[in-house]
N, C-alpha and C positions, 0 to 999 in steps of 0.2 A: 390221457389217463393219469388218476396219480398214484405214485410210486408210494408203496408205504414204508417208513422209516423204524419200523420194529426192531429189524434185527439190529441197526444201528443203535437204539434207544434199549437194548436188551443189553448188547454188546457192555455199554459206558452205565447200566446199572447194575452187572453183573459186578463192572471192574469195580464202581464205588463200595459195593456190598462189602468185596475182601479186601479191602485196603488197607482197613484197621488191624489185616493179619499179616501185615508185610514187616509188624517186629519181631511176628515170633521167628523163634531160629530150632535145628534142628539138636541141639547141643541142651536143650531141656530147661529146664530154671533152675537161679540158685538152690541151694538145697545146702542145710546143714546136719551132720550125722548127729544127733543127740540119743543115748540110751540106746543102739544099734537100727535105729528107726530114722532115716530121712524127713524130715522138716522143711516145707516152703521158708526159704529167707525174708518173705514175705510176714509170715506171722509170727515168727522168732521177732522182727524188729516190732513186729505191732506189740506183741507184749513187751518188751524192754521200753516202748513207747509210754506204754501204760503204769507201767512202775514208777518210768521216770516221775509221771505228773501225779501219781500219788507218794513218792519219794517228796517231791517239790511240795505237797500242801501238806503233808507233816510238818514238815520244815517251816512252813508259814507259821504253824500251829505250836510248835515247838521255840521259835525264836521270837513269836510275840508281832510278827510281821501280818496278822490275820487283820487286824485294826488300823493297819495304814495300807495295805495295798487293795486299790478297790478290783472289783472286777473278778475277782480270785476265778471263777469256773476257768473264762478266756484265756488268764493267765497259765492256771495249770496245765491246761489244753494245747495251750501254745509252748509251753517245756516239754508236754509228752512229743508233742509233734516232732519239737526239735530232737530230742534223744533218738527216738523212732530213724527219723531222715538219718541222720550220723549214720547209726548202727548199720543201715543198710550201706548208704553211701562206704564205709569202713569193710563191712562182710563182703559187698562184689568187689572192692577193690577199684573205686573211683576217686577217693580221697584222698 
């Protein structure tokens, strides 16, 4: 007779399923108090993110850099990114 392999095949897809929850932790997420109201540290750096790369294409626009730098979306994209990452890396205190 054959043995069926269920519970084993149940077991190693249950374990794959929550695997991706083995970061969370029971201490919550960053959180910044703004105006008496907690803020994901998540979307505090996404808009400091987002300043930044419209801070940066002012600034192309403003110092005449619009006509030599090509690419400009990429670019801004790529300063927001960067300020974004900082802020966080700086706010949890990785930096």
């Amino acid at each position: 007779m054959k043995q069926r392999t269920w519970p084993r095949f149940a077991t190693v897809c249950s374990f794959l399923a929550f695997m991706p929850l083995a970061g969370c932790v029971a201490r919550g997420a960053p959180s910044w108090s703004l105006f008496g109201a907690y803020f994901p540290y998540w979307l505090v750096s996404a808009v400091i993110g987002i300043l930044g790369a419209l801070v940066a294409h002012r600034t192309f626009i403003a110092t005449g850099w619009v006509r030599q730098v090509p690419y400009q979306l990429s670019v801004c994209t790529a300063i927001g990114i960067v300020a974004g990452v900082l802020v966080w890396l700086w706010g949890t205190g990785q930096l």
